[in-house]
N, C-alpha and C positions, 0 to 999 in steps of 0.2 A: 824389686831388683830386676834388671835386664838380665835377661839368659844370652848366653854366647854362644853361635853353632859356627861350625868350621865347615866350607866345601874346598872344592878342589877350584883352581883355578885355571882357567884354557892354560897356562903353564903348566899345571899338575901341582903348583903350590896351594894350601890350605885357605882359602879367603874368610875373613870373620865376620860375619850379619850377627846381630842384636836385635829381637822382639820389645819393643815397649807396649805393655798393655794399655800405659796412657797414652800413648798419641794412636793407637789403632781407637780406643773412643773418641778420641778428639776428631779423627775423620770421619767417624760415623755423622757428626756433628756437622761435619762441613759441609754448609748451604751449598757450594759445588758439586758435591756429589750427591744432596737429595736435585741440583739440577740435572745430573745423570739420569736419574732415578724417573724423575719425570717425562723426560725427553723419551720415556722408552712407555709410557702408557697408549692407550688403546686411542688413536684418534678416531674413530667410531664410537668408543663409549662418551668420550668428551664432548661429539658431535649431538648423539643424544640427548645427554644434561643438558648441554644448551636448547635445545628443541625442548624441553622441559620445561622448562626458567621462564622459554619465551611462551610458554602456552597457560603456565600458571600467570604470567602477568598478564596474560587476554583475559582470563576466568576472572580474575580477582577486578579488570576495567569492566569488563560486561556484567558482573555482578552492580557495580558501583552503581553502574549507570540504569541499569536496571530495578535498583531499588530506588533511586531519585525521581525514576517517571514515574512510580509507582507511588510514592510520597506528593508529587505535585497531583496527580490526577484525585486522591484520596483529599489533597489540600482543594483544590480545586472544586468539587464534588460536596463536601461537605463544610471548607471552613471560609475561605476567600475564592472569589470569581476578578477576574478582569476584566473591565471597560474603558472605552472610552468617550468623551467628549465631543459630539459632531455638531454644539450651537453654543452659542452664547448666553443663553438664559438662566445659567447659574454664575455669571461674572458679579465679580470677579473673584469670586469663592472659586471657580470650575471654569478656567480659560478652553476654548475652543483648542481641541487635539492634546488636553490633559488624557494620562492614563490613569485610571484610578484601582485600587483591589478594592472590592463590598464585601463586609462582613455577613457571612451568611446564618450566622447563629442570630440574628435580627431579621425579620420579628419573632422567632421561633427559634431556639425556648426562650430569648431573653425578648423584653417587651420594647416597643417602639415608644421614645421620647417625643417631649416638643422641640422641634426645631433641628431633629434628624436629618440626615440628606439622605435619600432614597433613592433607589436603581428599582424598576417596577416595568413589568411587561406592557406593552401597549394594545390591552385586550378591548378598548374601547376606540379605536381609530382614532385618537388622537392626532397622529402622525398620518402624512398621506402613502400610499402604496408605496412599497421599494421596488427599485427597479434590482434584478436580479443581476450576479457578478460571481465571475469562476473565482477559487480560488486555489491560490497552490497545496500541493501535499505539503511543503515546511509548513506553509501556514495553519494549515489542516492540521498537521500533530502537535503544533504550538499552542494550537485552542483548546485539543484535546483533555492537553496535560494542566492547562491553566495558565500559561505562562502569556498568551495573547486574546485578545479581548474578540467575543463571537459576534461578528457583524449582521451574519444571517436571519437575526430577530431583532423586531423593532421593541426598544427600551424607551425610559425618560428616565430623566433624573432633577427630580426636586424634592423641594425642604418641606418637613411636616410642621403645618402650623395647627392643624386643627386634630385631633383623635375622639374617638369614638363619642356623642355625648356635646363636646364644645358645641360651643353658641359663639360663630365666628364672625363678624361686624366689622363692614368697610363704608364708612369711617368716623372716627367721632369730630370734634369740632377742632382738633390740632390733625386730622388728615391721618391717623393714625387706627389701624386695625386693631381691634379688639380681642382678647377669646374670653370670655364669661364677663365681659363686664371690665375687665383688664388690658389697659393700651399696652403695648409693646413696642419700645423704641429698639429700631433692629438696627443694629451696626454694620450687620452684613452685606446691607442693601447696595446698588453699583451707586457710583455717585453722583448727585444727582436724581436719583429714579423716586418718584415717589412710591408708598407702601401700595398703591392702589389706584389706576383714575380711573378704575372699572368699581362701579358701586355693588356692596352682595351682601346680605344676608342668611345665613343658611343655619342649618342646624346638622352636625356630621350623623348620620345614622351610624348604629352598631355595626363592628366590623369593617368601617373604613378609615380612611383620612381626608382630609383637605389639603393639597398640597400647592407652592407657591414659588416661583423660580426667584432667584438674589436679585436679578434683571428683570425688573418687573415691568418694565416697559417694552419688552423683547421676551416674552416669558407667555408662550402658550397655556396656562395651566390648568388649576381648577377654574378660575373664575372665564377664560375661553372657550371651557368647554362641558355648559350647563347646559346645551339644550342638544346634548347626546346623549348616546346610555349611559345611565349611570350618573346621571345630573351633575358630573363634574367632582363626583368623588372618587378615589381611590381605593378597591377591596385589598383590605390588608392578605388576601393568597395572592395578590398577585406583585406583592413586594419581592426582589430576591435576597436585596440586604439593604446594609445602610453602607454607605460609603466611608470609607477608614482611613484610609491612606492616601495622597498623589501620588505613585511609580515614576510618573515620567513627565515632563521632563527634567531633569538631574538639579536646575536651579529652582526647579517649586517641591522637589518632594520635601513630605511635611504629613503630620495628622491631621484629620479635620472633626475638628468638633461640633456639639448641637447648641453652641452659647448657652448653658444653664441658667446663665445671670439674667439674660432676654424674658425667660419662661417661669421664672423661681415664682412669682406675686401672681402666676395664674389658679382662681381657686378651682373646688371641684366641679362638675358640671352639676346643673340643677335636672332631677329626673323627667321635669314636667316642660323641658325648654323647649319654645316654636319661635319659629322665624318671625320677626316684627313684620305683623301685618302691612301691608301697603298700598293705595289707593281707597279710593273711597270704601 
């Protein structure tokens, strides 16, 4: 119930006011007077909070980004590397200025297949001298972290046809390469190329491979490069991976496989296998 109090009025007559307890909480209530309320806080402290806000949101991007290069360089370093494409002698599997990621858990711990596509150092001169070229800091931390492919060392990349063991034969009476005895019709090849019009016989010693561009008419590989060190094979430490992926460009990315179907009828290697003698 409303209480009634009486004052005096600038006349001297009695004037009546009424307390309602309910409408004094209903103005506690009232969103214009918690705007009162605010309009009277500390523009200093407010200024603070915001300086707060905006310094937790720096922490929490420089974290972000800070654990990302740290993720890429650990990706990088241990699981995929990027390269790229500077010839044609894996076409048209590997077009010239493909970007590719190589898995680096190949050959080590998981084992090298037939007809893998391999990224391998060029410790036997294969390739002729590089000419040297600066390169920027973006690009320098993009290589760093993995995210760009390191020009600075000479690579190749070709297909494993032969491992450790094989008895590798070019060519039987259909033109067609052998491994143990086993023709292999390759689908990969450019079109056109035949499997070989370099003739070879070899036998892979332990610890290497025989390896063999898709572009085998444009394809520096094992069979151009026998009377170097290393008689044209490949030392599996000097593999970095097998190639996994195409990255770039946007209309070829894809997986790339080792055609199992190509390799399935290849039997074991015989312990006692040498090269078909030849000449007199």
């Amino acid at each position: 119930m409303a209480r009634s109090f009486r004052r005096k009025s600038a006349a001297g007559a009695p004037a009546a006011h009424s307390f309602d307890p309910d409408a004094a909480a209903g103005a506690a209530d009232d969103p214009a007077a918690d705007g009162m309320r605010d309009r009277k806080r500390d523009p200093k402290r407010d200024a603070k909070d915001a300086d707060r806000g905006f310094g937790a949101w720096l922490k929490e991007i420089g974290t972000i980004v800070v654990i990302a290069l740290v993720l890429s360089f650990l990706i990088k370093t241990f699981l995929f590397r990027a390269f790229f494409i500077p010839s044609g002698s894996m076409e048209e599997t590997l077009e010239i200025d493909d970007r590719i990621f190589v898995n680096q858990l190949v050959p080590q711990p998981f084992d090298l297949q037939h007809g893998d596509i391999v990224v391998f150092r060029d410790t036997k001169d294969w390739l002729p001298p590089q000419a040297e070229s600066s390169v920027s800091w973006f690009k320098e931390a993009l290589i760093f972290v993995g995210l760009a492919p390191d020009e600075s060392q000479q690579h190749l990349v070709k297909r494993v046809i032969g491992l450790p063991g094989d008895h590798v034969i070019c060519c039987d009476a259909q033109g067609r390469i052998t491994v143990n005895g086993e023709p292999l019709d390759e689908p990969y090849l450019f079109p056109g190329a035949n499997p070989s019009d370099l003739p070879f016989d070899v036998v892979v010693p332990e610890g290497k491979v025989w390896v063999m561009g898709d572009h085998r008419n444009a394809s520096a590989d094992s069979r151009a490069n026998r009377d170097k060190e290393g008689e044209g094979f490949v030392d599996i430490e000097d593999i970095e991976g097998r190639a996994a992926v195409i990255a770039w460009p946007l209309d070829r990315i894809g997986f790339l496989g080792n055609h199992p179907d190509v390799f399935d009828g290849i039997p074991a290697p015989e312990p006692s296998a040498q090269p078909t003698p030849t000449g007199p």
